[in-house]
C-alpha positions in Angstrom: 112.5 112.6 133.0 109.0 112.2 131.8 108.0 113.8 135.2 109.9 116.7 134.6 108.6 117.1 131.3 104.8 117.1 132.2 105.6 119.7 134.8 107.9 121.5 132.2 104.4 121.3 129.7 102.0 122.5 132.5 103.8 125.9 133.5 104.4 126.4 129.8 100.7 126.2 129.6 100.5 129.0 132.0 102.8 130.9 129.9 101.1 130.6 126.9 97.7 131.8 129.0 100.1 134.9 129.5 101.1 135.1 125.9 97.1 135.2 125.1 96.5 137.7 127.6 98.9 140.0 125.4 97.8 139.1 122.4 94.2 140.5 123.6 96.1 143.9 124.4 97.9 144.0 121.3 101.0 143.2 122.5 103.4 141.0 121.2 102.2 138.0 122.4 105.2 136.7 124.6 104.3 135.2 128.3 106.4 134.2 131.2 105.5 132.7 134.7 108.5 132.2 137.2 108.1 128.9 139.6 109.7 128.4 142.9 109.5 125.4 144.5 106.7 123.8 142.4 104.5 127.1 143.1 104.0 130.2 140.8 105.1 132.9 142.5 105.2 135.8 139.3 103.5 135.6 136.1 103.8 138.1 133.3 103.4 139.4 129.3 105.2 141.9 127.1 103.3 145.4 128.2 106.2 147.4 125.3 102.9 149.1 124.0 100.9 149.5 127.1 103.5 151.4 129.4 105.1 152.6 126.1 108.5 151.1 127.3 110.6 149.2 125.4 112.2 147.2 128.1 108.5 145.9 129.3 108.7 142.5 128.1 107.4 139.7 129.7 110.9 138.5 131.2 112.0 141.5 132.6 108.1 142.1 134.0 108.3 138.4 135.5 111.6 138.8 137.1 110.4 142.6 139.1 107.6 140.4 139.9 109.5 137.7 141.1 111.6 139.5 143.7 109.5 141.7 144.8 107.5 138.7 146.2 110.7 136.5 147.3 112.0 140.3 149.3 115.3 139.8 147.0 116.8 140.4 143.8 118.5 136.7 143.5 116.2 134.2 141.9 118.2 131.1 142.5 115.9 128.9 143.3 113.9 130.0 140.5 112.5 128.9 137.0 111.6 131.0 134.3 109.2 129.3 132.0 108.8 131.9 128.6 107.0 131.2 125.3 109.7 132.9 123.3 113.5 133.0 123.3 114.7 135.6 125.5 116.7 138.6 123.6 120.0 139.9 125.3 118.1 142.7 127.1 116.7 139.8 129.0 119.5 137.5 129.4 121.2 139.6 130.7 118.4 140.2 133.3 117.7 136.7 133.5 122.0 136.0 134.5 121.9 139.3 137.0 119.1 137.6 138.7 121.0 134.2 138.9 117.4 132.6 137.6 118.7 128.4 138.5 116.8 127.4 135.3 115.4 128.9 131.8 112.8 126.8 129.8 111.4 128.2 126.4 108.9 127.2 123.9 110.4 128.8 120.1 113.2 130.1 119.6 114.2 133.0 117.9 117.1 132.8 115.8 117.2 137.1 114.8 116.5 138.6 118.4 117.1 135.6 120.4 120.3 135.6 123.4 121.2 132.5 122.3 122.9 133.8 118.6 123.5 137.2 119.3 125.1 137.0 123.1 125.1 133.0 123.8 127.4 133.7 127.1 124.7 136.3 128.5 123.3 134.1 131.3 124.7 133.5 134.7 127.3 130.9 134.1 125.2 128.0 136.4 121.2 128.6 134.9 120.6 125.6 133.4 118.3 126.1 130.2 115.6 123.8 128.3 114.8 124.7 125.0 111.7 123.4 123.2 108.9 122.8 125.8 105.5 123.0 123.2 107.8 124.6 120.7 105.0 124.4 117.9 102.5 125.4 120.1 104.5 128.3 120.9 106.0 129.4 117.5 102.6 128.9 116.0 100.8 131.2 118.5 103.1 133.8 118.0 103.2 133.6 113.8 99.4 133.5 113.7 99.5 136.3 115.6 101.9 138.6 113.1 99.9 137.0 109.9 96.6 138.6 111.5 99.1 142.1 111.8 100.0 142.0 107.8 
């Protein structure tokens, strides 16, 4: 278990690079990074204000990524490490994509799948809450404080 969890940690970390790189743009600073076999194969952040698209977050970007490198819309071999929660938008997209496994950082108990549409993952993704949860929910309420 404590194997899994260091690997868990490390392509967190690369999330959280993501998250960073939207934070620098202005974005809301959400990142993602899907892994395949041990091996990055799509990394992402919420682009909502850069492509002035409301569906642009960093989920949804990661998973177009994702399968447009594997050739294939199915992702089940796949894990999708995300700072944040994933809203229902991306559930949704994350359970069409049969992603194997979710792992997030904070939750997000207004937006987040989990309250609003708990069911809205495919029925076998397995899902890991809590991977550098503080580090996570910190980076994202530091940024908002700098907002207000």
């Amino acid at each position: 278990m404590q194997q899994n969890e260091n690997i868990d940690e490390r392509f967190m970390r690369m999330a959280l690079q993501e998250a960073q790189q939207a934070a620098q743009a202005d974005e809301i600073p959400v990142g993602a990074v899907v892994v395949c076999q041990n091996r990055i194969i799509a990394r992402a952040h919420n682009l909502t204000e850069t492509l002035c698209d409301v569906t642009a977050h960093a989920e949804m970007q990661a998973i177009t990524s994702a399968t447009n490198n594997i050739g294939g819309k199915y992702l089940t071999d796949c894990t999708l490490y995300v700072t944040l929660e994933p809203c229902t938008m991306c559930a949704g997209a994350i359970g069409w994509a049969q992603i194997s496994r979710l792992v997030y950082g904070a939750s997000d108990p207004r937006r987040g799948y989990s309250s609003i549409a708990p069911n809205a993952l495919h029925p076998r993704t397995q899902v890991t809450t809590g991977i550098l949860a503080d580090e996570c929910t910190a980076f994202i309420q530091d940024f908002f404080k700098k907002k207000r």
